[in-house]
KELUM-324095 format. One line per field, with one value per residue (C-alpha): residue number from 1; residue in one letter; x, y, z. Coordinates in steps of 0.05 Angstrom, whole numbers. Layout:
num: [NUM,...]
residu: [A,...]
c1: [X,...]
c2: [Y,...]
c3: [Z,...]
//
This chain:
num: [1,2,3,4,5,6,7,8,9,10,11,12,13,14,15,16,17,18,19,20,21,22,23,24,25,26,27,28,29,30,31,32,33,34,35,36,37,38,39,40,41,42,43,44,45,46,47,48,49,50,51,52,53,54,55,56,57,58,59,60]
residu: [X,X,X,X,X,X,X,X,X,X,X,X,X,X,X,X,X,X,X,X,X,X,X,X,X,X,X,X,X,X,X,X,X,X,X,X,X,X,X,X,X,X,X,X,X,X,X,X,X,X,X,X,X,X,X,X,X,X,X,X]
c1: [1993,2035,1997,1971,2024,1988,2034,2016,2065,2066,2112,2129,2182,2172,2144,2140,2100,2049,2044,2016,1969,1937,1921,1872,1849,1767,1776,1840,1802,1741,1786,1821,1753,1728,1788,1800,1781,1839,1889,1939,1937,1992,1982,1948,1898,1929,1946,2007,2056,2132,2168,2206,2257,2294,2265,2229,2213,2216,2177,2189]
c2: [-3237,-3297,-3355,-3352,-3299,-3219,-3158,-3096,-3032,-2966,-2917,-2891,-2850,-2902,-2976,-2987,-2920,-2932,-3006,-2988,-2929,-2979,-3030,-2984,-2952,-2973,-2983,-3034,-3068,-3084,-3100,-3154,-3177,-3188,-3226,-3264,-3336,-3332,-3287,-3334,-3298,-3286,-3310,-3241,-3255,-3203,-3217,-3239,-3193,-3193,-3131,-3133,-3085,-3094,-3062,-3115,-3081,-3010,-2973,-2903]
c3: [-4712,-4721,-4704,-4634,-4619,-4634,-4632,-4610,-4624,-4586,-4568,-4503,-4462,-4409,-4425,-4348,-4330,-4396,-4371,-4307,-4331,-4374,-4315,-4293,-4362,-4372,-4445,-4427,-4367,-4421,-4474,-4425,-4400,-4473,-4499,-4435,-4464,-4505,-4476,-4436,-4363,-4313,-4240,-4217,-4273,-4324,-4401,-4414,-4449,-4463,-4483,-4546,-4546,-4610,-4678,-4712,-4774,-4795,-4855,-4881]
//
């Protein structure tokens, strides 16, 4: 987290593919539900999330 801006991380062979599986995941659709009075929502009513594709940080 970074002040109103929380990270998530996750690894995937395709960002798009995982994105869409998770639309319809139960645990995802009840996460989204609880958190939805302070998630900032897209016009369809979904969480708004932006793909970082650069390494922020790494650890060994």
């Amino acid at each position: 987290m970074d002040g109103t801006k929380l990270y998530a991380y996750m690894e995937v062979d395709d960002y798009h593919r995982a994105m869409k599986e998770l639309e319809t995941n139960p645990a995802n659709r009840k996460w989204q539900a609880f958190m939805s009075d302070i998630l900032a929502m897209d016009d369809k009513g979904d969480p708004k999330m932006y793909l970082i594709d650069e390494e922020v940080f790494h650890l060994e």
